[in-house]
C-alpha positions in Angstrom: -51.4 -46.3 -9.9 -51.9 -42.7 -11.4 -51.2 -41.1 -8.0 -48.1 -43.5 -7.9 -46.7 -42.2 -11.0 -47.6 -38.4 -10.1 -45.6 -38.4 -6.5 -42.8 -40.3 -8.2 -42.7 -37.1 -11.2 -43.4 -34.6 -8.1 -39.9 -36.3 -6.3 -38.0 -36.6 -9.7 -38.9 -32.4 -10.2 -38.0 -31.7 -7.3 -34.5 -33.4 -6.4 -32.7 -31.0 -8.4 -33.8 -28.2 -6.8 -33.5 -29.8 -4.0 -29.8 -29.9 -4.3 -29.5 -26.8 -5.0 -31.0 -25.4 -1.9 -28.9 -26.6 1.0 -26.0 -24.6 2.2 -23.9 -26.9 3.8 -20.2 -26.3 4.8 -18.5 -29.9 4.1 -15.1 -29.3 5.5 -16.1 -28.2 9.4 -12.5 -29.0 10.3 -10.9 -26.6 8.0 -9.6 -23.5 9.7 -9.0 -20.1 9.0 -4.9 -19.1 8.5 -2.9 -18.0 11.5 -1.5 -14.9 11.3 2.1 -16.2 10.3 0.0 -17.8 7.3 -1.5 -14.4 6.1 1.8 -12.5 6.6 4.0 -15.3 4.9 1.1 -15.0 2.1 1.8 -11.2 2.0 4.9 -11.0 1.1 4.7 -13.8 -1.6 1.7 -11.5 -3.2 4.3 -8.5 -2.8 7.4 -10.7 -4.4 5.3 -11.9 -7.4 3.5 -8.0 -8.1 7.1 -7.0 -7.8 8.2 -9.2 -10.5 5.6 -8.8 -13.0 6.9 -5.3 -12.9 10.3 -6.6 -14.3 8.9 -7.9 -17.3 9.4 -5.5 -20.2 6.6 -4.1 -22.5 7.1 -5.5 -25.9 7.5 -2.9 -28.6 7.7 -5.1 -31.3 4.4 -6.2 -33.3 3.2 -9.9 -32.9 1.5 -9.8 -36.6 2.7 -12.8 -38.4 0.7 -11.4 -41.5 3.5 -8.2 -41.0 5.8 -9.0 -43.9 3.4 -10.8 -46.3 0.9 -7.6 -46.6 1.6 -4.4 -48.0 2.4 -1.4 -45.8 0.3 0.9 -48.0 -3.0 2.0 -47.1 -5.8 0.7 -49.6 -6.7 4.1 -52.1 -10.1 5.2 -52.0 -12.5 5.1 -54.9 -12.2 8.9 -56.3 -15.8 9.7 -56.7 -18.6 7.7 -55.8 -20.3 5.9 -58.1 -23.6 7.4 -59.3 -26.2 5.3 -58.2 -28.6 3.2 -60.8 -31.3 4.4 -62.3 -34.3 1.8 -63.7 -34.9 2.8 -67.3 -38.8 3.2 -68.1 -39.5 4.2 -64.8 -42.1 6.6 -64.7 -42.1 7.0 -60.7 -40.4 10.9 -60.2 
């Protein structure tokens, strides 16, 4: 019964490796394009390149936040602060 239950863990391990392994091709009957194919293909890649080229750049900002914050930088502290001392400390 143990060696039952050990080949049947051995097979359930192994089947997804399994899978994994085989390089199959599952469409055999599915060719490569004809030349007409790659040309016709060509010129569509050409067409739509070509056409992204007409789209303008957009100069405008897409910040929705734009007109609710300020436009002013944030002012910086004008000295920094001077760092705590412990009183009673007798460590110099």
């Amino acid at each position: 019964m143990r060696m039952l239950s050990a080949a049947a863990v051995m097979v359930l391990l192994m089947a997804p490796a399994y899978a994994q392994s085989p390089n199959i091709n599952l469409m055999p009957e599915f060719q490569s394009k004809t030349p007409e194919e790659k040309e016709a293909e060509a010129i569509r890649d050409k067409a739509y390149k070509e056409s992204l080229k007409k789209i303008p750049d957009t100069k405008t900002s897409s910040d929705p936040w734009g007109t609710v914050r300020s436009t002013d930088a944030p002012k910086a502290a004008a000295a920094p602060a001077k760092p705590k001392t412990k009183t009673g400390s007798t460590t110099n």
